[in-house]
C-alpha positions in Angstrom: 188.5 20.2 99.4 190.5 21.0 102.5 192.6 23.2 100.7 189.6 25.4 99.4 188.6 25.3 102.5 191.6 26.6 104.1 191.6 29.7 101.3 188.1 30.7 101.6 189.4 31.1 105.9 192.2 33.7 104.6 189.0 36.0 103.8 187.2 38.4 105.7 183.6 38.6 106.5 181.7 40.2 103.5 179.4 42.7 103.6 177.9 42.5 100.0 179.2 41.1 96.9 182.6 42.1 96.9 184.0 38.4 97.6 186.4 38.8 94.5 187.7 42.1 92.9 189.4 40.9 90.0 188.0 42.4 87.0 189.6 40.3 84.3 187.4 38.9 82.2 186.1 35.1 83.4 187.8 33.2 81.0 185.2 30.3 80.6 182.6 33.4 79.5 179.8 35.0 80.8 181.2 38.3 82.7 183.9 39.7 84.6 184.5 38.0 88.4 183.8 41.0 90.5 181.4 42.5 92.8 178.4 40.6 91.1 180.0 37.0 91.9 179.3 35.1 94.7 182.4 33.3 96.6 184.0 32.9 99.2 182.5 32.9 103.1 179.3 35.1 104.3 178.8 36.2 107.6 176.5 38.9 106.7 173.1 38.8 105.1 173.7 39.2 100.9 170.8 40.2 98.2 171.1 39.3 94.5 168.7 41.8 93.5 166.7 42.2 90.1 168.3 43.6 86.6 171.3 42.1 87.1 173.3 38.9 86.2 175.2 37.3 89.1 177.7 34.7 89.2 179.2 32.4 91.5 183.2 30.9 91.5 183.7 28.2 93.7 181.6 27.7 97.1 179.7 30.5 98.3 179.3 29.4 101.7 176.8 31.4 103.8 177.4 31.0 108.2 176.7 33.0 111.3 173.0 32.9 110.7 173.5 34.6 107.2 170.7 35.0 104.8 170.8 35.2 100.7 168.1 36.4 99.5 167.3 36.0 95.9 164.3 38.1 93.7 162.0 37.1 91.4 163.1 36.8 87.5 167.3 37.1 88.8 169.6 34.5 86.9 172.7 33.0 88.8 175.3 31.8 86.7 178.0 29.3 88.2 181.4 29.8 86.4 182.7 26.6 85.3 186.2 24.9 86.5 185.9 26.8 89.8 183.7 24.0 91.9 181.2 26.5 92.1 178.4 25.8 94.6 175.9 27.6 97.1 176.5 26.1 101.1 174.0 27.2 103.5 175.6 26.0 106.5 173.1 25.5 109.4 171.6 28.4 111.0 172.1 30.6 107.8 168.8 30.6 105.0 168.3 30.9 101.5 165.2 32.9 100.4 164.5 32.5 96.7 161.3 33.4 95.6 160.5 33.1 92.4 157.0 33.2 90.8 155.4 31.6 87.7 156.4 34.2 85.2 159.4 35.1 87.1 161.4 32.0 88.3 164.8 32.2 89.9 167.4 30.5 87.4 170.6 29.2 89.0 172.6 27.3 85.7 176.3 27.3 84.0 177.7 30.2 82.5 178.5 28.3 79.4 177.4 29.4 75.9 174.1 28.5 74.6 174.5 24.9 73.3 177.7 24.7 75.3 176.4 23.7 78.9 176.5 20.2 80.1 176.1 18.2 83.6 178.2 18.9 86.3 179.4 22.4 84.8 179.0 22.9 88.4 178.4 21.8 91.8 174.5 23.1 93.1 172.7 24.0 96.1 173.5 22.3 99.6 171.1 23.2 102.6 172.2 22.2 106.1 169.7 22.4 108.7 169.8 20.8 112.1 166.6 19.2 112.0 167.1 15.0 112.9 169.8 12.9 111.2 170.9 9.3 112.3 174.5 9.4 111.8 177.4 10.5 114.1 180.3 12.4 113.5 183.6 11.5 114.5 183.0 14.4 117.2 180.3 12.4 118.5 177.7 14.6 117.1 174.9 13.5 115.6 175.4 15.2 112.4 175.7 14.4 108.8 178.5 15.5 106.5 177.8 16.8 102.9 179.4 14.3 100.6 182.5 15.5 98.9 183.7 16.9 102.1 186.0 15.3 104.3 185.3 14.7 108.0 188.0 17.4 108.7 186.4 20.0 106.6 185.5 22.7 109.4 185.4 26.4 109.6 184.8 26.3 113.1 184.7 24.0 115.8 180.7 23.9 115.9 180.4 24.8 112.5 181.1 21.4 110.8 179.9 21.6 106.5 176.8 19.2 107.3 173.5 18.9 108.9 171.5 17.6 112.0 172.9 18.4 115.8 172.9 16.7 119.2 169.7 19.2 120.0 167.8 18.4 117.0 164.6 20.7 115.9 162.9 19.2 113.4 161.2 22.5 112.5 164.0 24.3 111.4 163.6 26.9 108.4 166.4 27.2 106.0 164.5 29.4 104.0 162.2 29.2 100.9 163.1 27.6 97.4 160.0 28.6 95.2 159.5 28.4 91.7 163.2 27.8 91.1 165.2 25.9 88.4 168.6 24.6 89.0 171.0 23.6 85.8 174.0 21.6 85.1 175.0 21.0 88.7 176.1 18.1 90.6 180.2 18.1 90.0 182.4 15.8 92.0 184.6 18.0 94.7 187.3 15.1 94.6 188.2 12.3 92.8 187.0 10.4 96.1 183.7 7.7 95.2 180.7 9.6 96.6 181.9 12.9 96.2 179.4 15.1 93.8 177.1 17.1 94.8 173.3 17.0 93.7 171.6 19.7 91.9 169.5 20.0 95.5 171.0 18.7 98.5 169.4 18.7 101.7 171.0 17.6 105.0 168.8 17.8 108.0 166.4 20.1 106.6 163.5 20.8 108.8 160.1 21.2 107.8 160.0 25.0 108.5 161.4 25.5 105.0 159.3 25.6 102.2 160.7 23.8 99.2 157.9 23.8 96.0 157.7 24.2 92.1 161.5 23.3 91.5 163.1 21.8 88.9 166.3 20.3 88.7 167.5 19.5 85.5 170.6 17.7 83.5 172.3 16.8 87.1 175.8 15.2 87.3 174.6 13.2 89.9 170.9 13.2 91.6 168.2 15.6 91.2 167.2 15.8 94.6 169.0 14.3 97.7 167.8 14.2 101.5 170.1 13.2 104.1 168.0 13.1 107.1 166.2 15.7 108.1 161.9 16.7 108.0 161.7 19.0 105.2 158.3 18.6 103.1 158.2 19.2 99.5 155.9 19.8 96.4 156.3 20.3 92.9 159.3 18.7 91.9 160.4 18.1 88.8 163.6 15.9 87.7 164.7 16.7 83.9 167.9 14.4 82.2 169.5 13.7 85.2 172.5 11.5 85.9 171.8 9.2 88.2 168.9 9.2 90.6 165.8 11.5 90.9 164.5 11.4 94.1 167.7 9.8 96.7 167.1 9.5 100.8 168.8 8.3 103.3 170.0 9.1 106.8 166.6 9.5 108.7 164.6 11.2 106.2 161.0 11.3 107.1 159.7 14.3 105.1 156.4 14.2 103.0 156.8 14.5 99.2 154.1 15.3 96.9 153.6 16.0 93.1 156.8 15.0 91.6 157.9 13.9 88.1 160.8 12.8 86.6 161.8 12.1 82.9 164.7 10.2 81.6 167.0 10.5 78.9 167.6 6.5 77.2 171.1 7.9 76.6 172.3 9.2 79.2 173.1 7.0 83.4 175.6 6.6 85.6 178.1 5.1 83.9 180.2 3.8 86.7 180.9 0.3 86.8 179.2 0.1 89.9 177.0 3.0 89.7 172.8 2.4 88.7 170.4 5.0 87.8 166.8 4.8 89.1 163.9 6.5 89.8 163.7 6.2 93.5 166.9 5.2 95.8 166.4 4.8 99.3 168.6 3.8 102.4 168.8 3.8 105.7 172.1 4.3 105.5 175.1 2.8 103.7 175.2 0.1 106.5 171.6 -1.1 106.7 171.9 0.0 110.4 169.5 0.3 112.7 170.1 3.7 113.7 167.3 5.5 114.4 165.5 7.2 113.2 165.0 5.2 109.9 164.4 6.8 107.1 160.9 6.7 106.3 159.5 9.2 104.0 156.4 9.6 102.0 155.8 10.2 98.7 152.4 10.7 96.8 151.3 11.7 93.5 154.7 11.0 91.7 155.3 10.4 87.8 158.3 8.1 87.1 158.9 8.4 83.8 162.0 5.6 82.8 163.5 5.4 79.5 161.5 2.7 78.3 157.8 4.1 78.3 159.4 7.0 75.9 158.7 6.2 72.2 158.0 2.1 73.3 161.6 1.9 74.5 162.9 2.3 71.1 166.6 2.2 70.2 168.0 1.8 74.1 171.6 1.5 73.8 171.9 -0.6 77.3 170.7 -2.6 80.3 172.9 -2.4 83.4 176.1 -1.8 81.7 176.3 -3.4 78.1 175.9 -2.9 75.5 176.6 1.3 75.4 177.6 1.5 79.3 174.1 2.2 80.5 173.3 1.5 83.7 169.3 2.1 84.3 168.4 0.0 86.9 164.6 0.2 88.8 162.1 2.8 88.8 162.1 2.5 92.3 164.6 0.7 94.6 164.2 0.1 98.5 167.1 -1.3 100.1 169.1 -1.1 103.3 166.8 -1.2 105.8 164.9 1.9 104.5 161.5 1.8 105.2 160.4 4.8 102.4 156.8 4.6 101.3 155.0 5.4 97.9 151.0 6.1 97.3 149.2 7.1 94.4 152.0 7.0 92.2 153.0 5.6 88.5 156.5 3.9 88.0 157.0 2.8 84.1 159.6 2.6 82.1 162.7 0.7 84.0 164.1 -2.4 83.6 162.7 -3.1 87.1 159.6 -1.3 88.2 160.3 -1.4 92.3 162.5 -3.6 94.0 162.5 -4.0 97.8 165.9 -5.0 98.5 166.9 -7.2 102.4 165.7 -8.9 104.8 165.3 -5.5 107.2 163.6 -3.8 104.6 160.9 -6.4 103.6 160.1 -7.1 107.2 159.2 -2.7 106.9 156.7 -4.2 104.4 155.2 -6.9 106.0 154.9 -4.9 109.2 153.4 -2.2 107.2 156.3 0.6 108.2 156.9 0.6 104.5 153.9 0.7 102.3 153.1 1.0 98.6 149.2 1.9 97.6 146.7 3.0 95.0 150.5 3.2 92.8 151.1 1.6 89.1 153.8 -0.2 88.5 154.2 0.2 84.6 155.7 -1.6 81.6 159.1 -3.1 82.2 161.9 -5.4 80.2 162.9 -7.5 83.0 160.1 -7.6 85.6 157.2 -5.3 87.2 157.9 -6.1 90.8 161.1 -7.9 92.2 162.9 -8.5 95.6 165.5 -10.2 97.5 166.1 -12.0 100.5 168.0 -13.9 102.4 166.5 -15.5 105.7 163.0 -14.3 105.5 160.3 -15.8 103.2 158.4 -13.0 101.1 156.5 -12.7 97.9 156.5 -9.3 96.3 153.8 -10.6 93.4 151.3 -11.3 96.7 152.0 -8.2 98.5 151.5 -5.7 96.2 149.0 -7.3 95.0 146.6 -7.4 97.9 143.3 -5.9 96.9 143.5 -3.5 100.4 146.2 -1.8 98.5 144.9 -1.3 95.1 147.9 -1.4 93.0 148.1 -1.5 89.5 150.8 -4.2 87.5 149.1 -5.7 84.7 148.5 -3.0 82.1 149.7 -4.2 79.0 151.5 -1.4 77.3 152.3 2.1 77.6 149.5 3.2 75.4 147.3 1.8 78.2 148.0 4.5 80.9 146.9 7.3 78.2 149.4 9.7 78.7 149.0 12.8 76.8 152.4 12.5 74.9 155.4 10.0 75.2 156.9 10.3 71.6 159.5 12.4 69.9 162.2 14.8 71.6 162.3 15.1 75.3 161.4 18.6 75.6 158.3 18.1 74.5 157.2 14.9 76.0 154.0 15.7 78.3 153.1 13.0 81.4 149.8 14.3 82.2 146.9 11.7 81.8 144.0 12.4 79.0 140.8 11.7 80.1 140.2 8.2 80.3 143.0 7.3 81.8 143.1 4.7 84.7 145.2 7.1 86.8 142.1 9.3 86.6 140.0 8.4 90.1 142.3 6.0 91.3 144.0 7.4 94.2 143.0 7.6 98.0 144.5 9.1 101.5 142.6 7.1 103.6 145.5 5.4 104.9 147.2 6.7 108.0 150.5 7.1 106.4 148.6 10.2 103.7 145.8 11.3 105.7 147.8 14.5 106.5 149.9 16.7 105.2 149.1 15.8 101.7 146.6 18.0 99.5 143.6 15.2 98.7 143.6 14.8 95.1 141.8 12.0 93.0 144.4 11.2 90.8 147.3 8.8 90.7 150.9 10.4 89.7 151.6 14.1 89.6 149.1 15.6 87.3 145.7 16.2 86.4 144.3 16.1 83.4 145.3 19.1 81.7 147.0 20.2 84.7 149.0 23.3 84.4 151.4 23.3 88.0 154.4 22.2 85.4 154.2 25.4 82.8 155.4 29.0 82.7 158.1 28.2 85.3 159.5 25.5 83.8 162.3 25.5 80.8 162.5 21.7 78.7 165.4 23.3 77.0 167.9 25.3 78.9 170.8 24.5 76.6 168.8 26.0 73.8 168.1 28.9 76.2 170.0 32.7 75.8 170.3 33.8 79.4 
């Protein structure tokens, strides 16, 4: 990555989109590689504007307070083999707008039927809202994974978020009714190296981040690395590895998400796992402060065992057919992430609260879980593990001041409208009579702001409609 980095410095400041004037055809498809493909280093504000296709080879990185701006309906195809990505380096903003009929598409330049994961790399914000890492500067900043700790354009312009003069409302923009495709490529062949189809590193809650989907990631859907940013309307389609991943400080609000799994597709690594939700502190289990502690409401977890009863699942954790699904919701490393009126089903393990540091979160009450089901699962509901502390998980969920849910017998139970036949046309959303129906409650400290008061446990109503017109089930099928 250093030497891409080094390249993209051997070009000048960029007015518009004339980052690349070769006018041979792009080889891999989809349009020539000229003055409507993003690449290379902004300084200057840049505007993909409607009726056109755009493109993007290799990182687009946007500095200097820079601002793309993106319109409504405008389709941004990443050319694939170039590491294609969009950086917006702290300081700089991304405004894509989208609305329900016209939603901003950002997806591989491959051929219908052709596209896969990690065609290319995805969206990274920096902000310099909180993180709880240091750089080797002595910052207090956070590197995007799959750069190196050398990676610099400047000496106070490091590819990463956070800052020794934190503001925790910093505005990197707007991501609104936006769907993001195929990303989440490794930059190296280091571990830890791909990007996510939405990275966020010390985002602050000035941006607005709502209605997005990310869908058939190479990695994680959506991945906060410190930071404040809230978020709504968040959809995770086919992904790779994890849906919803934070770490490094994260103490943002998260509400209305979903997530749906493919039974045939996880990280394959031998020692990778694929779950709902993944949370750290950090890679440590430090103590640095400040923890990560968001809070999510209203999600729909949606494992690869509630679809069609769990039918025909090649793998648990690795054999047999090298899947690695692991728990619909995993709290480890001293990460004291909490979850409220919210359904897990469908992973081998429901949650599973993971050390000594983070169970004592849950006894203390810094990490709660209320008013959530915990659905249908092979190997167990609930499950924990530690070491020098003595905990039961079955007693503490179970307290009746928290109103879970973990004995419904079978996925039929949680009457959900459809959870048979092909993916794209599965549908989460309760039918009436459905115990998710009435069941949730903010009167907890942890939910009574910030989150819209709904009466409904996971991320719909009945017959809801937040997830339609926007959204595409089938973007491989789809002629862009």
């Amino acid at each position: 990555m250093k030497k891409i980095l080094a390249a993209l410095l051997t070009v000048s400041a960029f007015v518009g989109l004339n980052a690349c004037k070769d006018d041979n055809p792009n080889p891999n498809g989809g349009g020539n590689k000229g003055i409507d493909t993003l690449s290379g280093v902004y300084e200057k504000d840049v505007k993909l504007a409607a009726g056109k296709t755009y493109y993007i080879s290799g990182p687009a990185i946007f500095r200097k307070n820079s601002t793309l701006t993106v319109d409504p309906g405008v389709v941004v195809k990443a050319i694939k083999g170039t590491k294609a990505c969009i950086i917006i380096t702290r300081g700089s903003k991304i405004q894509a707008q989208g609305t329900v009929d016209k939603p901003i598409v950002f997806t591989s330049n491959q051929a219908v039927g052709a596209r896969a994961r990690a065609d290319w790399g995805g969206i990274v914000l920096c902000g310099i809202a909180t993180v709880n890492s240091t750089h080797t500067d002595g910052t207090k900043r956070r590197i995007v994974e799959g750069f190196q700790t050398g990676d610099v354009l400047t000496e106070d312009d490091i590819l990463g978020g956070g800052g020794n003069n934190p503001n925790d409302e910093d505005n990197s923009g707007v991501l609104k009714y936006v769907r993001i495709e195929f990303a989440g490529i490794a930059l190296s062949t280091q571990a830890n190296s791909e990007l996510n189809a939405l990275t966020m590193v010390g985002v602050g809650r000035g941006t607005q981040i709502d209605y997005v989907q990310a869908s058939f990631g190479g990695d994680d859907s959506f991945e906060w690395f410190g930071g404040t940013v809230n978020a709504k309307h968040l959809i995770s389609f086919r992904g790779l590895d994890d849906d919803f991943d934070t770490d490094n400080g994260f103490k943002g609000k998260v509400q209305f998400g979903v997530a749906i799994r493919d039974k045939d597709v996880s990280d394959s690594d031998a020692n990778g796992s694929s779950n709902g939700f993944e949370s750290d502190n950090d890679a440590a289990g430090s103590d640095n402060t400040p923890l990560t502690a968001p809070i999510f409401s209203n999600m729909t977890i949606v494992g690869p065992y509630a679809i069609n009863d769990g039918a025909n699942i090649p793998g648990v954790n690795g054999t047999p057919g090298k899947n690695v699904f692991a728990r619909g919701a995993h709290i480890r490393l001293n990460s004291q992430q909490s979850v409220f009126n919210s359904l897990v089903i469908g992973f081998p393990v429901g949650l599973y609260l993971d050390g000594d540091k983070t169970i004592t979160g849950a006894v203390n009450g810094t990490l709660d879980i209320r008013n959530t089901f915990v659905g249908v699962a092979p190997t167990a509901r609930v499950s924990s593990k530690v070491a020098n502390i003595t905990f039961d998980i079955n007693t503490w969920i179970g307290l009746a001041a928290r109103s879970n849910n973990t004995v419904l017998a079978g996925i039929a139970d949680y009457k959900l409208a459809k959870l048979t036949g092909s993916l794209n046309q599965i549908d989460a959303r309760p039918v009436a009579g459905s115990p998710l129906l009435g069941a949730a409650a903010f009167t907890d400290t942890k939910v009574a702001t910030g989150f819209d008061k709904v009466t409904y446990v996971g991320a719909f109503a009945e017959n809801d409609t937040w997830a339609t017109g926007w959204v595409n089930w089938d973007p491989n099928a789809t002629n862009y």
